[in-house]
TORZAVO-523076 format. One record per residue (C-alpha): residue in one letter; x, y, z. Coordinates in steps of 0.1 Angstrom, whole numbers, plus 2048, in hexadecimal, padded with zeros to 3 digits. Layout:
AXYZ/...
END
This chain:
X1DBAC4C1F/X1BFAA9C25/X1C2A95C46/X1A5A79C4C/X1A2A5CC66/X19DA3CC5C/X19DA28C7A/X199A32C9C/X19EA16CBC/X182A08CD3/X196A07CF2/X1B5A28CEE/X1B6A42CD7/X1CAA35CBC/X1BCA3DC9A/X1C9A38C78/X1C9A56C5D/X1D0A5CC3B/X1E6A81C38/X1EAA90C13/X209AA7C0B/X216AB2BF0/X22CA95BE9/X214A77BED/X1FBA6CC07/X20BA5EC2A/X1F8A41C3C/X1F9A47C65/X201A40C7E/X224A4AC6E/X24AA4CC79/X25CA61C6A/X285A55C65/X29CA76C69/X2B4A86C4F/X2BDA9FC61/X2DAAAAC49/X2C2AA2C28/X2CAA7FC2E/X2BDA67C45/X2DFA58C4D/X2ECA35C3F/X2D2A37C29/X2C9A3AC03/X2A7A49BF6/X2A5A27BE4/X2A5A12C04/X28EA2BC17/X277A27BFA/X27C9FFBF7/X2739FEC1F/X253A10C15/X25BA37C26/X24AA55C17/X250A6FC32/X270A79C3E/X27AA98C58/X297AADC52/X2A4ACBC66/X2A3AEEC5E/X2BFAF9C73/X2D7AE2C66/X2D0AECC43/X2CFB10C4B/X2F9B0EC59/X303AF5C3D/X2FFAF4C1C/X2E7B16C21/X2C4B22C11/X2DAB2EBF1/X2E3B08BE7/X2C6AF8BEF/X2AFB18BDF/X2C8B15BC0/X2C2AEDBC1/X29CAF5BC1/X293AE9BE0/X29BACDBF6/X28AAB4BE2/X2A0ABABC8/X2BEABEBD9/X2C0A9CBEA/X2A9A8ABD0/X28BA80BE7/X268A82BD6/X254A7BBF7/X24DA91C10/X262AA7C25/X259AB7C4B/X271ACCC56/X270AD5C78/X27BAFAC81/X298AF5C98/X290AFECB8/X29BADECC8/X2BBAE2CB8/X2BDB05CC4/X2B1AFCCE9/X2CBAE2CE8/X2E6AFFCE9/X2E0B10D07/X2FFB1ED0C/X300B2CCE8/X2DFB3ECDD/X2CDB59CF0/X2A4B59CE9/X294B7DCE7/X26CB84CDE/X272B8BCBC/X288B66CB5/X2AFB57CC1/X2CCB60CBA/X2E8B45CBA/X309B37CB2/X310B1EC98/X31CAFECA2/X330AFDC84/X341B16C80/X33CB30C9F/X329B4BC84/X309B5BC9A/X2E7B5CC8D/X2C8B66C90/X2A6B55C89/X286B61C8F/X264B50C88/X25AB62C63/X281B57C5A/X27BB33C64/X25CB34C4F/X273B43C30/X287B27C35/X273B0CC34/X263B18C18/X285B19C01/X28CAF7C0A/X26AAF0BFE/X25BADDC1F/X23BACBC1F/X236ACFC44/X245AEDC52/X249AF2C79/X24CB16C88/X266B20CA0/X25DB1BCC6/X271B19CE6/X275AF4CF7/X278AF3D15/X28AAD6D2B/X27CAC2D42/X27CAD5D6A/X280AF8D62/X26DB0FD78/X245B1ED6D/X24EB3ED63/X267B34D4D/X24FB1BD3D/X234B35D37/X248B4DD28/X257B34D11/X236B2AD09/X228B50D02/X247B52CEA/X242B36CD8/X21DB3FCD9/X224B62CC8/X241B4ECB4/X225B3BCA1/X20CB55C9D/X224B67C89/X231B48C7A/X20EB43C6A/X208B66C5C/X22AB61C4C/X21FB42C3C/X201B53C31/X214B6FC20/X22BB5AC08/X217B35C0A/X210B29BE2/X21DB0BBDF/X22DB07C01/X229AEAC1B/X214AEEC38/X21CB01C55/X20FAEBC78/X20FAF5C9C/X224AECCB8/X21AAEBCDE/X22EAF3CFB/X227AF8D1A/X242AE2D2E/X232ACDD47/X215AE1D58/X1F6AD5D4A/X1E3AFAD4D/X200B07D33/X1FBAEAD1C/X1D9AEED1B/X1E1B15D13/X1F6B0DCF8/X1DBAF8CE8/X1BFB10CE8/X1D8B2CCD9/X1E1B1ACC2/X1C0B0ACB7/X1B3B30CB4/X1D3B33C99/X1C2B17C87/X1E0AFFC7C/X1D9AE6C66/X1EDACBC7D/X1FDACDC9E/X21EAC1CAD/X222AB7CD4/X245AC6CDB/X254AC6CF9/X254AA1D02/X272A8AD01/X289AA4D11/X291A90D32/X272A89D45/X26AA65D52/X256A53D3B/X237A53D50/X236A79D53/X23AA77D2A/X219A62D2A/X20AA79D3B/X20DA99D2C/X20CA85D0A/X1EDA7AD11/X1E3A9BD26/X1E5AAED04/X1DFA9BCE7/X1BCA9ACF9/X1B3AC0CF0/X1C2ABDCCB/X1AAAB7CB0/X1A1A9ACA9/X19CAA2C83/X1BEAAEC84/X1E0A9DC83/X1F4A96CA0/X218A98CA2/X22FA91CBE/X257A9CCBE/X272A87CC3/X267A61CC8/X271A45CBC/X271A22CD0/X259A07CCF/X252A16CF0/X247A38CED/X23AA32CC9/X21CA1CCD7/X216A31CF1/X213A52CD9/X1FDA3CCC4/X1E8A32CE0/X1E3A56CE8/X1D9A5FCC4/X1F8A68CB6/X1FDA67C93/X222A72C89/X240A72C9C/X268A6EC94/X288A6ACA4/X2ABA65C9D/X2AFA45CB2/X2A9A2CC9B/X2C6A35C83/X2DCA42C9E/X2DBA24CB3/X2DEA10C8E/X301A20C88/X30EA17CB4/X3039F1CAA/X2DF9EACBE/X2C29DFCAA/X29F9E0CAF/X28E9B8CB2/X26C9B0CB9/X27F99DCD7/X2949BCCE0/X2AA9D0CD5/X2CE9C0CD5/X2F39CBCD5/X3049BECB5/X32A9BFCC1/X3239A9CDF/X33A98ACDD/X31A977CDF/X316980CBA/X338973CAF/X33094DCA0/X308957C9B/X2FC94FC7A/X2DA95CC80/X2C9980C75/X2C399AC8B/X29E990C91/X29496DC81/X27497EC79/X27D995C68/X27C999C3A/X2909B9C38/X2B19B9C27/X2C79B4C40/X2B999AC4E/X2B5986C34/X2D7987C28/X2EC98FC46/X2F897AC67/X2FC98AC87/X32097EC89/X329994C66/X3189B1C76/X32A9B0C91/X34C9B0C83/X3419CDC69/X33C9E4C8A/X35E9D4C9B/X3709E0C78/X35D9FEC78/X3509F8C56/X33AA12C46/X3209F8C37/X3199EAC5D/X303A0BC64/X2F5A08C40/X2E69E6C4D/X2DC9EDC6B/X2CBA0CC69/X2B79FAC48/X2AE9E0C62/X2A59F9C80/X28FA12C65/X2809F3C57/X2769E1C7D/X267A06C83/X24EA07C62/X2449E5C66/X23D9EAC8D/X229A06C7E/X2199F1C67/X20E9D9C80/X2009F3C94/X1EAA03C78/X1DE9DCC71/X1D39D7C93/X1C29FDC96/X1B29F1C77/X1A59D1C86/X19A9E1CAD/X1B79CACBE/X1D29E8CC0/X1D49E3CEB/X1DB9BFCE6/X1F29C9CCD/X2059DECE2/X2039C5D00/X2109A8CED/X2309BECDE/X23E9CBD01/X2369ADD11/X25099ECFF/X2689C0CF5/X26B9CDD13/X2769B1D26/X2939ABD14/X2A49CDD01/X2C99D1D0B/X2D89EDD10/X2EDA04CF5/X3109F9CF3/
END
């Protein structure tokens, strides 16, 4: 892997970067659109492609419960088995595993849990994890770590953070062992929110040497100032010669403020999952589609926008394809809401490219934030 910085800001740390994987070079600052079930939902490869995406995440506990390693091994990877021949991250589950408390019980040497399909208990440990991710064939591999939610007590966070620290170290040497081919295997930071652990985290994990590093741990509650905080607390002690990845975001919001910070990755399932409950992203807001408002408009979702739906598509038609609960109104949408996200990304590398990225990001929340409604 080869990651290089093209651009950096005058006035925050946003930066521009070139990454090259296995399947093709990705341009960041870069959002990454989730298929969590090798599929990024409502969505073709095709239109993924049209809209200009080359990166996609997909989830390594969901593929492990259904279909299993056996079909996608005997496909020849995930690549082949859903057809995509861009690149693949595949994050290692632990913030689906965290998000069963009540079902899974986290030792030193991994967790053991309960499926949420079908009740069957496993157990996954960090080397398996690694196994995984390398039969599905992933170009970015994330090790198995412990996420912690926002509040818990100190001890708690430190020994989730020695877990996870230990987690990765043996992640690595597992990689080492049976990397040829395989993706690349990054680092993720914990730490929860005391700013002596974070900085812990870092340093341990700088001495493993990762060739990128993931933020985790954000996005799980906390107000959005103490997110800027820590955000910006750590991404200051990663490398700057190394890429920056932060979990789980995916508003106009949080985006700039990531890419502000330095960030140059991040993903979220928002943008398609609010696609398929009717609100869509505008440069003006985001907006409810079934609200009666909508019922005689003959207008697009944002007049300035040139994707597909848009161009074709009235407000008023969208909204009665959600009030018949037709399939084809979350196909449009959530074109619409992934296409609004790579252009705002577009517009942000631009204006990191031309030293104006704070007036940028001024300009677009001046005028976003004042008016977003709320999902319906």
């Amino acid at each position: 892997m080869d990651f290089k910085v093209i651009k950096k800001d005058s006035t925050t740390d946003a930066r521009t970067g070139k990454i090259a994987l296995k399947h093709g070079t990705v341009e960041t600052p870069v959002f990454m659109p989730v298929g969590t079930n090798a599929t990024v939902k409502a969505m073709r490869n095709d239109q993924l492609e049209e809209i200009g995406i080359n990166l996609i995440l997909s989830n390594t506990y969901h593929l492990f419960l259904r279909p299993g390693m056996e079909v996608i091994q005997n496909a020849g990877g995930l690549h082949n088995f859903m057809s995509w021949k861009h690149n693949i991250l595949t994050d290692s589950g632990g913030f689906q595993i965290f998000s069963l408390t009540p079902f899974r019980k986290i030792e030193n040497d991994g967790v053991t849990f309960k499926s949420h399909i079908d009740g069957g208990i496993h157990h996954l440990t960090p080397e398996k994890v690694v196994e995984i991710q390398s039969i599905l064939g992933s170009d970015v591999m994330m090790p198995l770590d412990i996420c912690t939610g926002y509040g818990i007590e100190r001890e708690d966070a430190e020994w989730a953070l020695n877990t996870t620290t230990d987690w990765a170290k043996k992640s690595r040497e597992k990689w080492e062992k049976i990397n040829s081919d395989h993706g690349e295997l990054w680092g993720i930071v914990q730490g929860n929110f005391f700013k002596d652990l974070r900085e812990k985290s870092v340093s341990e994990l700088i001495n493993v040497d990762f060739p990128g590093y993931a933020i985790g741990g954000l996005s799980v509650g906390e107000p959005f100032p103490v997110f800027a905080e820590y955000l910006e607390y750590t991404a200051k002690l990663l490398p700057v010669d190394k890429p920056r990845y932060v979990m789980g975001i995916g508003t106009p919001e949080f985006i700039l403020e990531a890419v502000s910070r330095g960030i140059d990755l991040f993903d979220c399932v928002f943008p398609t999952r609010t696609a398929r409950n009717a609100l869509a992203f505008t440069k003006n807001g985001t907006v409810s589609l079934k609200k009666e408002e909508n019922r005689l408009s003959n207008n697009p979702i944002d007049n300035s926008c040139r994707c597909y739906t848009c161009r074709n598509f009235s407000k008023a038609y969208l909204r009665h394809l959600y009030k018949t609960k037709e399939i084809l109104a979350a196909m449009l949408v959530t074109y619409h809401n992934l296409f609004f996200i790579k252009n705002l990304i577009k517009e942000i590398r631009y204006a990191i490219s031309k030293g104006n990225f704070s007036r940028y990001r001024n300009d677009f929340l001046k005028i976003y934030g004042k008016n977003s409604e709320e999902q319906i």
